[in-house]
RODO-2510 file (C-alpha; in nm, 4 decimals, decimal comma):
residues 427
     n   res          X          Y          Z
     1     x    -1,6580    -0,7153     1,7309
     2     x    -1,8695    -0,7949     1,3870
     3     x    -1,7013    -0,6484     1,1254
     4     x    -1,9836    -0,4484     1,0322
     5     x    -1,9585    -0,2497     1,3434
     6     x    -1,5935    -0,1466     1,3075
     7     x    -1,6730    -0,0359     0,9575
     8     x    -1,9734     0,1968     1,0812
     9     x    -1,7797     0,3051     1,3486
    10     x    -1,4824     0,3765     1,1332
    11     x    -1,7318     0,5928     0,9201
    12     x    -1,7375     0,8433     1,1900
    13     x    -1,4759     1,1351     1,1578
    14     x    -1,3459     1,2130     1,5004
    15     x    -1,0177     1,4218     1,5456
    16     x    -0,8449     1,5189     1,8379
    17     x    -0,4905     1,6706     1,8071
    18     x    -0,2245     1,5381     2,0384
    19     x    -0,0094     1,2354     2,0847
    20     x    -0,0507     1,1761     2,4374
    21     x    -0,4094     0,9203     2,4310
    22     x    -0,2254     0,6657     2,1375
    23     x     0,1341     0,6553     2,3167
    24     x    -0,0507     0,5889     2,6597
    25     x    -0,2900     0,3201     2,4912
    26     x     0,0473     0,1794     2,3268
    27     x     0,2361     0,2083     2,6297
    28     x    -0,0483    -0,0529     2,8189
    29     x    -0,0151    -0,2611     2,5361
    30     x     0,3360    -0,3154     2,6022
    31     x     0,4706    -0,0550     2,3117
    32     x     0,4996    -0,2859     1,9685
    33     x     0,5541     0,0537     1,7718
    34     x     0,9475     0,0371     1,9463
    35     x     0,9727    -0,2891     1,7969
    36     x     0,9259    -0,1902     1,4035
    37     x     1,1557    -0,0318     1,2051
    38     x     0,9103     0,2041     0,9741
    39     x     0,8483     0,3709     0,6599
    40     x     0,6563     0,6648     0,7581
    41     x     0,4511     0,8300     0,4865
    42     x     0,2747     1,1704     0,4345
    43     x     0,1690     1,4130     0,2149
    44     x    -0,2299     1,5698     0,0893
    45     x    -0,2376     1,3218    -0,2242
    46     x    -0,0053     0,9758    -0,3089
    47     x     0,0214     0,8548     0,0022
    48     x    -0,1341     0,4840    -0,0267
    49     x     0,0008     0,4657    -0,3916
    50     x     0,2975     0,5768    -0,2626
    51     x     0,2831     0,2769     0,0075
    52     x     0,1241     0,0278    -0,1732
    53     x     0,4700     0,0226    -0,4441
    54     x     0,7365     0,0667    -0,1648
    55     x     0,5515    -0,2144     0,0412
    56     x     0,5231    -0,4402    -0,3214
    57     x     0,9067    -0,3767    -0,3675
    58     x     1,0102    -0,5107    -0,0042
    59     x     0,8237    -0,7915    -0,0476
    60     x     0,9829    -0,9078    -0,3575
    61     x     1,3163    -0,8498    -0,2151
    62     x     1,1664    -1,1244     0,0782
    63     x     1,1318    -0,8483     0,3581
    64     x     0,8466    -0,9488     0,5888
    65     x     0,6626    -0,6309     0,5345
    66     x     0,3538    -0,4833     0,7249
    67     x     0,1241    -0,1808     0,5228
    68     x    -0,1177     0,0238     0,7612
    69     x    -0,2885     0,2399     0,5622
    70     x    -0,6220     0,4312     0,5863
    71     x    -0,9420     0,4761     0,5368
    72     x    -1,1157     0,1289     0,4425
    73     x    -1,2894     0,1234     0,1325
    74     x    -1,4727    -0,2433     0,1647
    75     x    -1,3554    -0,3750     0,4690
    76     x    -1,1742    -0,2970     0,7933
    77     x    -0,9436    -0,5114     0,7672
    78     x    -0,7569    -0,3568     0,4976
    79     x    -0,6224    -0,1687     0,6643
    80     x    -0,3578    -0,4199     0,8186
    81     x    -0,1934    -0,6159     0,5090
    82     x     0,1607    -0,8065     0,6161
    83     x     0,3273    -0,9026     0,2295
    84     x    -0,0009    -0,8051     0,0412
    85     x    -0,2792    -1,0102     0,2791
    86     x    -0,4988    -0,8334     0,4855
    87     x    -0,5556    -0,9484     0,8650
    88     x    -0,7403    -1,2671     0,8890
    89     x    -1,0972    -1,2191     1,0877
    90     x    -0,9737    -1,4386     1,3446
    91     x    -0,6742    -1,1904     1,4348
    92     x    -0,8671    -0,8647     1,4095
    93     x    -1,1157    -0,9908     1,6239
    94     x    -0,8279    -1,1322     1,8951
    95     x    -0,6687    -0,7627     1,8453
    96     x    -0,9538    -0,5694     1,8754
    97     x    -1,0323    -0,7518     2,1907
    98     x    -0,7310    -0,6608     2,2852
    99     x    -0,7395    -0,2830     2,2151
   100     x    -1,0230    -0,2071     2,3450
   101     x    -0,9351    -0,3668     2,6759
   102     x    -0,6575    -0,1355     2,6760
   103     x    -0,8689     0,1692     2,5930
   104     x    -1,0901     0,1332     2,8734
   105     x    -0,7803     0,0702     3,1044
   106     x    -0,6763     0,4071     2,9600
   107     x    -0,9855     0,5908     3,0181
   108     x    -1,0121     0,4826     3,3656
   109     x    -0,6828     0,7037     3,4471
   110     x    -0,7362     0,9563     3,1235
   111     x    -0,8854     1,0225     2,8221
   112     x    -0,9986     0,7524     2,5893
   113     x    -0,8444     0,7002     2,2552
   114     x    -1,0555     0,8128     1,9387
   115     x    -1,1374     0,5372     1,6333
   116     x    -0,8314     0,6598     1,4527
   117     x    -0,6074     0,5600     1,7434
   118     x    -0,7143     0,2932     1,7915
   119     x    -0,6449     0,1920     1,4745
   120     x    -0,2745     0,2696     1,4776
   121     x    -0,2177     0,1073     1,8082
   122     x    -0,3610    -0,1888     1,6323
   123     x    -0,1486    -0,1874     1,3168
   124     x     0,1593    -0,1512     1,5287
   125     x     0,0386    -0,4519     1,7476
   126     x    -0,0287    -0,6662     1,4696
   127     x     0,3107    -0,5513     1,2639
   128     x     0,5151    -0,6311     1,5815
   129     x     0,3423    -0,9723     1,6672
   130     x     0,3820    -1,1397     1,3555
   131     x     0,7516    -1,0091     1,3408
   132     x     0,7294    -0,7680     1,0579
   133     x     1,1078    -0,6741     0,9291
   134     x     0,9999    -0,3077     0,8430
   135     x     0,6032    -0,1617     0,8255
   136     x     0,5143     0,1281     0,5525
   137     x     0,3083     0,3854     0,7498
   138     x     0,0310     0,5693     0,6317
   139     x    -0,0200     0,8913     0,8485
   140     x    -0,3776     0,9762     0,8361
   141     x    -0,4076     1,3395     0,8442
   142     x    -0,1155     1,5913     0,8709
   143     x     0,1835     1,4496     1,0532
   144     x     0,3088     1,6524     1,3524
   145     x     0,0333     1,5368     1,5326
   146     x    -0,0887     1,2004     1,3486
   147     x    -0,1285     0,9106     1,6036
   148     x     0,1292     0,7424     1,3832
   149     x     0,3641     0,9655     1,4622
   150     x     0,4242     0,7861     1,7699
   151     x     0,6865     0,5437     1,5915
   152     x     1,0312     0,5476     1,7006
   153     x     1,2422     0,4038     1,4595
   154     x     1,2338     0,5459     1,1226
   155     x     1,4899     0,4258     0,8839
   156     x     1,3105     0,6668     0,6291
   157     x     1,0419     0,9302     0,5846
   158     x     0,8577     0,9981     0,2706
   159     x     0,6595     1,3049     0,1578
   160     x     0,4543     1,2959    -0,1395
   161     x     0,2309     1,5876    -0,2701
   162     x     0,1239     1,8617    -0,0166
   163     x    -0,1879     2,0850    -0,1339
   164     x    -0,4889     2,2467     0,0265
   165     x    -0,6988     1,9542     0,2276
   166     x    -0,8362     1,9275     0,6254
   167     x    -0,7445     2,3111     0,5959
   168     x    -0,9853     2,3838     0,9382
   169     x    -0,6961     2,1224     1,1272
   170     x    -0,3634     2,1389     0,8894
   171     x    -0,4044     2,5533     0,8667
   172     x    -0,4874     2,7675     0,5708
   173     x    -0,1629     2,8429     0,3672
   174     x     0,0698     2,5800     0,2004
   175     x     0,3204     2,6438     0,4308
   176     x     0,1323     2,5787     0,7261
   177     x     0,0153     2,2513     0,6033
   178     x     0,3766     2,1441     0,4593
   179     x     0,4588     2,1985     0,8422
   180     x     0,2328     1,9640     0,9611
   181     x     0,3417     1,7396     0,7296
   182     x     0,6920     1,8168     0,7714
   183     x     0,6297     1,7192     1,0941
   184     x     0,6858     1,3099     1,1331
   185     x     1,0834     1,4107     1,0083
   186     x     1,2540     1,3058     1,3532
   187     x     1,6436     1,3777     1,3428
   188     x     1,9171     1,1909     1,1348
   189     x     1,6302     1,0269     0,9426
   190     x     1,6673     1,0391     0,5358
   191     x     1,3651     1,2450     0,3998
   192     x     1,2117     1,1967     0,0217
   193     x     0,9925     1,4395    -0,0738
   194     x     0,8429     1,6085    -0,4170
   195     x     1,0874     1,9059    -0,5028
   196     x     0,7400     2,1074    -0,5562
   197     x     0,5814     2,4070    -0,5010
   198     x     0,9202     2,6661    -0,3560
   199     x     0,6806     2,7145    -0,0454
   200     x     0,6770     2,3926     0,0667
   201     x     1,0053     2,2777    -0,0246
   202     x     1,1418     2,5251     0,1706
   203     x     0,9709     2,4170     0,4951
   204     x     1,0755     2,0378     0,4410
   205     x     1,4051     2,1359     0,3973
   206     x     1,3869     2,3794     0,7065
   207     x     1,2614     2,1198     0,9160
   208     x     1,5635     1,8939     0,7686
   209     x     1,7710     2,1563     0,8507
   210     x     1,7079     2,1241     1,2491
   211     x     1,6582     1,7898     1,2472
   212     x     1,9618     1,6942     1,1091
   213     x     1,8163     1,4655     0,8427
   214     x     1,9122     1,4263     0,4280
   215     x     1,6601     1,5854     0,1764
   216     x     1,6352     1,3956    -0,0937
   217     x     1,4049     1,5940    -0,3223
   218     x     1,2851     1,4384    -0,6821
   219     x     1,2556     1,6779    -0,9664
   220     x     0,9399     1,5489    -1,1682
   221     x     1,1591     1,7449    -1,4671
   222     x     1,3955     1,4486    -1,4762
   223     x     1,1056     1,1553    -1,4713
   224     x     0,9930     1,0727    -1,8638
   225     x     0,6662     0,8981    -1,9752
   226     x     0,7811     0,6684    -2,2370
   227     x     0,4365     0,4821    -2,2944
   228     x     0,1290     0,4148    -2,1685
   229     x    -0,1243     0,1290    -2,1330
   230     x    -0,4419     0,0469    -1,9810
   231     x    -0,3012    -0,1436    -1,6567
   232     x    -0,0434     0,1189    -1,6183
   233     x     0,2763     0,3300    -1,7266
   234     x     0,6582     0,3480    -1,8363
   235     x     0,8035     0,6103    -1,7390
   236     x     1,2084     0,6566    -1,6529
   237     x     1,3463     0,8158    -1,4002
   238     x     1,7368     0,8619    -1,3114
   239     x     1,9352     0,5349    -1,3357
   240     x     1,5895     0,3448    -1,4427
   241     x     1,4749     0,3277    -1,7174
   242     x     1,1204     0,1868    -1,9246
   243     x     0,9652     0,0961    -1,5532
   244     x     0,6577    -0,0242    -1,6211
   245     x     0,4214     0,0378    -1,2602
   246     x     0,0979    -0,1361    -1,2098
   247     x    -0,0964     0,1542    -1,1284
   248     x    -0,2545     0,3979    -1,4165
   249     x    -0,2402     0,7674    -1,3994
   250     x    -0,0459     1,0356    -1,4961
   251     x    -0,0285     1,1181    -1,1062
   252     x     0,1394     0,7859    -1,0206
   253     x     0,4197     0,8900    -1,1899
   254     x     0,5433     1,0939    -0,8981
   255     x     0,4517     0,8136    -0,6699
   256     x     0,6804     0,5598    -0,8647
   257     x     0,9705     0,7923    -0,8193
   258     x     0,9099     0,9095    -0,5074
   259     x     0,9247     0,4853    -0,4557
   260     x     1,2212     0,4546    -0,6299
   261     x     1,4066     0,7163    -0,4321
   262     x     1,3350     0,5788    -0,1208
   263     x     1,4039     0,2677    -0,2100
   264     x     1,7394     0,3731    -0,3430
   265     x     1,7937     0,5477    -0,0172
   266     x     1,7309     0,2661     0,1769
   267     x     1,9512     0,0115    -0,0076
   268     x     2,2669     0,2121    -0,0463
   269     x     2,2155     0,3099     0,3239
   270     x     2,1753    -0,0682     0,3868
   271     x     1,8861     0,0399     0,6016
   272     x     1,7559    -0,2987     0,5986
   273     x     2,0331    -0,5347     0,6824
   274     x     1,9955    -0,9140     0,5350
   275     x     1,7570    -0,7444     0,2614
   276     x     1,9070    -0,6469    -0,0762
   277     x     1,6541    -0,4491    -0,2783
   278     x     1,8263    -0,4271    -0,6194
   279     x     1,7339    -0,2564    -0,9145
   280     x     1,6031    -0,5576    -1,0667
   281     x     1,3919    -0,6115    -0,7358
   282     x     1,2755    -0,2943    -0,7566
   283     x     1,1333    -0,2743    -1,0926
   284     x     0,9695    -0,6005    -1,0712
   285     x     0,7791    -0,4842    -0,7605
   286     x     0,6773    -0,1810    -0,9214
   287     x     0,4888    -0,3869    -1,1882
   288     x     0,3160    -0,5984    -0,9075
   289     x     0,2129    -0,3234    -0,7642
   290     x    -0,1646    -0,2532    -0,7191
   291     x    -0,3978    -0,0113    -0,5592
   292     x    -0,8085     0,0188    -0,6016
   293     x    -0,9614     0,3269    -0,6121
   294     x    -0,7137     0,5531    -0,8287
   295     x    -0,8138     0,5246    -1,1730
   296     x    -0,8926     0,2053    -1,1620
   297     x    -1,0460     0,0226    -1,4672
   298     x    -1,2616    -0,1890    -1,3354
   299     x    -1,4844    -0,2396    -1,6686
   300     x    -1,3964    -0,2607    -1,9958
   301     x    -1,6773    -0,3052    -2,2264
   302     x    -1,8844    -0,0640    -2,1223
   303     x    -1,4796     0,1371    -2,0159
   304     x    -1,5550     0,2519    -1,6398
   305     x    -1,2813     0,3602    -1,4054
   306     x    -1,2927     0,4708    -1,0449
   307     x    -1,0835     0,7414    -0,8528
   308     x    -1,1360     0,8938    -0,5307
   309     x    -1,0396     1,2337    -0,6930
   310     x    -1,1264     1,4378    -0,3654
   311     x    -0,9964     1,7727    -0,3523
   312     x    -0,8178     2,0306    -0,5719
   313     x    -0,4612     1,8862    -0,6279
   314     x    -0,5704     1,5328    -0,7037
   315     x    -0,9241     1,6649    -0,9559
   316     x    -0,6359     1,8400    -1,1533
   317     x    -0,4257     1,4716    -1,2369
   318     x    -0,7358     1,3135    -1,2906
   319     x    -0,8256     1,5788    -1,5812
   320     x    -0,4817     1,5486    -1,6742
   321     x    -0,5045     1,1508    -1,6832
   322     x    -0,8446     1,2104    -1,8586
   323     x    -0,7374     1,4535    -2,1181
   324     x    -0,4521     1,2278    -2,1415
   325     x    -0,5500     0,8857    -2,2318
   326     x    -0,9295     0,9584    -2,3015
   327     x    -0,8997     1,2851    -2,4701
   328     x    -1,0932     1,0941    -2,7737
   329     x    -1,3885     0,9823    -2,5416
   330     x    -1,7118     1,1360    -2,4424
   331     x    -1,7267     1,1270    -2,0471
   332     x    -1,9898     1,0817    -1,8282
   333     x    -1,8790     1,1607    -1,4586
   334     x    -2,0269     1,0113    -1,1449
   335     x    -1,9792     1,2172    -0,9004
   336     x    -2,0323     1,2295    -0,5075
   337     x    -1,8539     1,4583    -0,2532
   338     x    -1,8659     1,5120     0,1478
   339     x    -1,9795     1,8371     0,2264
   340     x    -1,5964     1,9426     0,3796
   341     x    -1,4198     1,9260     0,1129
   342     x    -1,3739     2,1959    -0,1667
   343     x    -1,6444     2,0660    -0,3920
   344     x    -1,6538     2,3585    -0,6223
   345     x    -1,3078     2,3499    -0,7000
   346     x    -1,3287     1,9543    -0,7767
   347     x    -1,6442     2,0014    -1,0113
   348     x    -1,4892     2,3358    -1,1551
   349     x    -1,1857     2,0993    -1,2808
   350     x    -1,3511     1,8136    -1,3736
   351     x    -1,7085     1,8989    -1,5183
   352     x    -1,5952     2,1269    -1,8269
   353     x    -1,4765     1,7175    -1,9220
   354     x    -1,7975     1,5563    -1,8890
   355     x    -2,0319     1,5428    -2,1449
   356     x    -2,2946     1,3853    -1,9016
   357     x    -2,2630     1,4166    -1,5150
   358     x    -2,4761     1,2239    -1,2759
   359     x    -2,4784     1,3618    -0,8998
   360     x    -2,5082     1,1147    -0,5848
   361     x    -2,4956     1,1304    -0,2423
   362     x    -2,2638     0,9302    -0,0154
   363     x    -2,5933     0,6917     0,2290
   364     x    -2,5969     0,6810     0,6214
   365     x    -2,2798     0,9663     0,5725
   366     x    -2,3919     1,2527     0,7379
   367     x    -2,1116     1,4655     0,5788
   368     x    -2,2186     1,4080     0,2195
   369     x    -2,2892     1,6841     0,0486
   370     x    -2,6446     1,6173    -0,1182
   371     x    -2,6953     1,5466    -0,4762
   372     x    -2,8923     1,8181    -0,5378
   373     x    -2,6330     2,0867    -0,4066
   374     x    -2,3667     1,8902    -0,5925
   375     x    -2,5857     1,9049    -0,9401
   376     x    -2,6492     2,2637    -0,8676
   377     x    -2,2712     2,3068    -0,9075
   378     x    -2,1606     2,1070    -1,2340
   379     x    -2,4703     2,2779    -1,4185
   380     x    -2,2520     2,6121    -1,4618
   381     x    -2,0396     2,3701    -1,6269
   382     x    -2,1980     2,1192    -1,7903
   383     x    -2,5954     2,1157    -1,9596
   384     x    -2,6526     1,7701    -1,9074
   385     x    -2,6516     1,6983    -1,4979
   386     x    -2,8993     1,4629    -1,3706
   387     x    -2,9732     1,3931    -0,9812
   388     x    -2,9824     1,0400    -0,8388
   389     x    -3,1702     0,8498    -0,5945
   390     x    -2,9324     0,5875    -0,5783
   391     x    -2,5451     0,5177    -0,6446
   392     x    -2,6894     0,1961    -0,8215
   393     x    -2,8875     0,4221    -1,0421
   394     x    -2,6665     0,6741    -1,1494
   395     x    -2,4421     0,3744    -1,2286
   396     x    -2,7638     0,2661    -1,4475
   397     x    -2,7985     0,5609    -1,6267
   398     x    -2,4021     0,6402    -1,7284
   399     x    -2,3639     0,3246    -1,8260
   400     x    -2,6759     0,3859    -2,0344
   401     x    -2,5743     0,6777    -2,1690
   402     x    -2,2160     0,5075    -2,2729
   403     x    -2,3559     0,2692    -2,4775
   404     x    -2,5443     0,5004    -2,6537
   405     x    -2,2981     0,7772    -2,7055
   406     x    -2,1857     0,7792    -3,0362
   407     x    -1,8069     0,7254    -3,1080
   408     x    -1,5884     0,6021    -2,8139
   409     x    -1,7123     0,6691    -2,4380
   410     x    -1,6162     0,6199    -2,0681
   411     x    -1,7618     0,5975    -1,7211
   412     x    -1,5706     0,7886    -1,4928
   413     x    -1,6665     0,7523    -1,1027
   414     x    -1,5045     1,0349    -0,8847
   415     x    -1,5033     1,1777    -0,5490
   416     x    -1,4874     1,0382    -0,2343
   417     x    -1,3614     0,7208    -0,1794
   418     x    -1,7181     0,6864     0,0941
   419     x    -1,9399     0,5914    -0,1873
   420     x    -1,6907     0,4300    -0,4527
   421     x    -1,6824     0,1169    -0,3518
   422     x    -2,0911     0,0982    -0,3408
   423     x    -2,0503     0,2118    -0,6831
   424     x    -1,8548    -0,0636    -0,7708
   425     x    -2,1137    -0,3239    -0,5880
   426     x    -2,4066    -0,1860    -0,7847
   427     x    -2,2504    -0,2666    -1,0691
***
């Protein structure tokens, strides 16, 4: 299959809840996903930061270490990293092949599997083939019933922040969705999770509770910024102290010790026998660490960043971040949003910021929400809100208006991560 065609196809939201379609395509493929020991990882916002560090740590301490993680940005194939490389095109294609082989074996007796789980049977193929010591798992919505919720042996489950998203699947309170979440916690498996909002802490720890499995909750109280730069922060946290990560943002704070924690968990539980994932280990994969897409300089002179700020919990650290490190700057925000998300909330955070705003609309995506509606929006917040044509010329005119702004200014690209990376190409 080109990999054009997997990315168009992997455009298409499809979701169907149940377990049943993924285990039976794994099951025909002759179940790799009993053959991994995994890192399972969920949670509304964090969860391929959260990923990216844990898997950067492992694979300075020499673990062999798969990453499945979702959606692709700029290609389909990373998706499926093993120590930091994505798939070559020769193995995706063989293991595509493959899958879909399987899939129509499945539909002949059942139901066929959807993109999504397709996906996952892949990664576990892939992770199991090439012999992978553990794999960090991204779910991809929810939990309970995520297709990678299939694995079997988890030495260690990991929940980072849980707020309103996919509300029409997950359900409409915070307690229903920290259930979903809650649910990839299988029993006598260790547990690291936010210590957050009271609601939702109290449903982790109730699903600990029957499960049988350790809480170990991290109190953002105890974690202290001690500097920041433009690749990054120091922050300390517990027994560390001055860790410098390789991602920027005030929200990737939380991700480092929500890394560090399970980390910590999984060393003194020698959870990875042969592996020894010391302090020293740890810190120095938390400075390798990197992750595009979440405030991510990727200019400095004109000073543009990209985040796929998305929904309400993660437009709230990004203003944070913003008022943070830029609170000196005029901001001009691109923006673009699907239609399904809560794009009022997102420009009600982030336009009072912006001193310039330039609306776009996600192409061939037919659930982006349309500049126009978008602009309509951030004009009861900001006077100066122009609609685009193009991704490539918004990017035109904020990088325009940047250069003539007088005093210190930044380009800030937001929103779904759909029409990001374009933004970066037109560039």
């Amino acid at each position: 299959m080109p990999l054009t065609e997997s990315m168009t196809l992997a455009d298409k939201f499809e979701y169907r809840p149940g377990l049943e379609r993924v285990q039976g395509l794994c099951d025909i493929l002759g179940n790799p996903e009993e053959e991994l020991k995994v890192i399972h990882i969920a949670g509304t916002n964090g969860k391929g930061s959260t990923a990216c560090m844990i898997a950067s740590v492992l694979d300075c301490a020499g673990v062999r270490t798969g990453m499945f993680t979702s959606p692709a940005v700029a290609d389909p194939r990373e998706c499926y990293r093993i120590n930091g490389e994505m798939i070559s095109e020769g193995e995706y294609a063989d293991l595509s092949a493959r899958v879909r082989t399987a899939d129509e074996d499945l539909k002949a007796a059942s139901e066929g599997a959807t993109k999504f789980e397709r996906d996952v049977a892949m990664a576990f193929l892939y992770f199991a083939e090439n012999h992978c010591d553990a794999a960090v798992i991204e779910c991809g919505m929810g939990g309970r019933d995520d297709a990678t919720n299939i694995a079997r042996n988890k030495i260690c489950c990991v929940i980072t922040s849980v707020s309103y998203d996919h509300m029409q699947y997950l359900g409409s309170t915070l307690g229903e969705i920290a259930a979903a979440k809650a649910g990839i916690i299988t029993s006598d498996c260790p547990v690291i999770s936010l210590d957050s909002s009271p609601e939702v802490t109290a449903v982790i720890k109730h699903r600990c509770d029957i499960t049988g499995s350790s809480l170990y909750a991290v109190d953002m109280s105890q974690v202290a910024f001690e500097d920041v730069f433009p690749e990054g922060e120091k922050l300390s946290f517990g027994r560390f102290r001055d860790v410098e990560t390789g991602l920027t943002g005030y929200f990737q704070a939380e991700n480092a010790a929500l890394a560090m924690q399970a980390l910590s968990v999984i060393e003194s539980g020698k959870l990875l026998r042969g592996h020894d994932i010391t302090d020293d280990i740890i810190v120095k994969g938390l400075a390798e660490a990197r992750w595009p897409f979440r405030f991510e300089r990727i200019s400095t002179y004109p000073l543009i960043y990209v985040d796929g700020a998305h929904n309400e919990d993660a437009a709230k650290k990004l203003k944070r971040t913003i008022e943070d490190r830029l609170a000196d700057h005029r901001i001009a925000l691109v923006m673009g949003m699907l239609a399904d998300k809560e794009y009022e909330k997102v420009v009600g955070i982030l336009a009072p910021l912006a001193s310039a705003i330039y609306a776009v609309a996600s192409p061939d995506n037919e659930r982006a929400l349309p500049a126009d509606k978008l602009a309509e929006c951030a004009r009861r917040y900001c006077d100066s809100v122009t609609v685009c044509k193009s991704i490539k010329e918004a990017g035109e005119l904020a990088m325009g208006f940047s250069r003539s702004a007088e005093g210190k200014s930044a380009v800030i690209a937001c929103g779904s991560l759909s029409y990001l990376n374009e933004f970066r190409k037109s560039l």
